[in-house]
N, C-alpha and C positions, 0 to 999 in steps of 0.2 A: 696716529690720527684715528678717529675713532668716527667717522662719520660715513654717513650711508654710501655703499658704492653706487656708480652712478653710470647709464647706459653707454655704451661706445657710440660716435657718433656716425657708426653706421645702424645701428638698433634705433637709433635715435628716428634718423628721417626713416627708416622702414615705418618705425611707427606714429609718425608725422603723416605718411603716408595713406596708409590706414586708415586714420581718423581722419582727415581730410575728404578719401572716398565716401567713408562713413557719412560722415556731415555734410554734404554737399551733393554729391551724386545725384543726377535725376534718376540713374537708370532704375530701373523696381530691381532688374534680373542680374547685375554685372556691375558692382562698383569699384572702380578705380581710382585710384588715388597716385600720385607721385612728389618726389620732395627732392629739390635740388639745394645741398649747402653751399655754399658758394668759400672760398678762398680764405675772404674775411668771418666767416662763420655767418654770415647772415643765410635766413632761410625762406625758401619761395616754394610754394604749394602749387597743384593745378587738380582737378580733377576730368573724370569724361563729363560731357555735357552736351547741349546744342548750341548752335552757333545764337549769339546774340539776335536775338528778334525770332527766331526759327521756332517754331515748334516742331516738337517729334512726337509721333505716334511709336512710343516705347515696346507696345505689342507687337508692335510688327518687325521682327527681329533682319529681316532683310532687307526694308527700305532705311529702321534706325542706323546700318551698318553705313550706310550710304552717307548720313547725314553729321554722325556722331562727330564731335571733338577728342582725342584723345588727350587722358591724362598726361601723357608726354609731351605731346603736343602745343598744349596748354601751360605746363613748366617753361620749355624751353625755349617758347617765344621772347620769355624775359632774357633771356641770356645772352651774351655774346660768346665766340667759341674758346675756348681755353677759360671762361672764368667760373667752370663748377668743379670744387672739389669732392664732393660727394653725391650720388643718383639714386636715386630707390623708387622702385615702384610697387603697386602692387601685385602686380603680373607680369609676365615676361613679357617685353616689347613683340610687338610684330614686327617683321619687316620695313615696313614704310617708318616707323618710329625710328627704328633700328639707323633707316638713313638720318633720320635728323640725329640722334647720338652721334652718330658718327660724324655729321658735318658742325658739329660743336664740340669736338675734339675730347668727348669724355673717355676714359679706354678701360670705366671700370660701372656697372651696373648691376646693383643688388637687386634682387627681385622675389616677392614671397613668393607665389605659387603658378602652375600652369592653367590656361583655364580649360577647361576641359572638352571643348567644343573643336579643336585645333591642335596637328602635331606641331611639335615645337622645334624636327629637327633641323628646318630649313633654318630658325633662327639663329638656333647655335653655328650652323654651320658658315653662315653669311657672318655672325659676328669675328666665330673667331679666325676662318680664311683670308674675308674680302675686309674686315674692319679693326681688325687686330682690338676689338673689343671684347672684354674678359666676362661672361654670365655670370654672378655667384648668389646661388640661393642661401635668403638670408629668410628664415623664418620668424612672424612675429613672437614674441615671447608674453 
């Protein structure tokens, strides 16, 4: 066969991901993106945002915290638990995300990068102790 190779479909939603934060995002400082494939190969984007009707004053990095929708957050409202076969975000989940993965039964989440604002080790440490959920940096290509 002589035809183009084609991304894994975990390269796939990292970079589904991406371009979703990209295109969408309000935030000016911090774009997130996330991509859940689901069993049947269907696929469901979310990015950060503000809540429906809400405006955020994005300058203000301590009250936006307060207000934000997360990328994950925002994916995996669509979902019921057990029905995603693939997760990707753009950043490694925080904690509080961390709970929702965990209570929709995914036990495997790719993520490009850390954001720099925040240690990461709590997360790793709550995924892999208390949620038997696996981190694996997957960089965009």
């Amino acid at each position: 066969m002589n035809g183009r190779s084609r991304k894994t479909w975990e390269q796939t939603a990292i970079e589904l991901a991406y371009s979703i934060a990209e295109l969408r995002s309000e935030d000016p400082n911090t774009q997130v993106g996330a991509c859940i494939i689901k069993h049947n190969n269907e696929i469901l984007l979310g990015y950060n945002g503000s809540p429906i009707g809400i405006d955020i004053d994005w300058s203000d990095r301590i009250e936006k915290r307060k207000r934000v929708i997360h990328a994950e957050e925002n994916v995996l409202s669509n979902i019921k638990a057990g029905e995603c076969k693939i997760f990707a975000v753009t950043h490694l989940p925080c904690t509080g995300c961390l709970r929702i993965i965990a209570n929709k039964n995914i036990q495997t989440v790719y993520y490009g990068e850390v954001l720099h604002h925040w240690s990461p080790e709590e997360t790793f440490k709550i995924a892999k102790e208390e949620y038997g959920i696996e981190l694996i940096e997957l960089k965009r290509s």
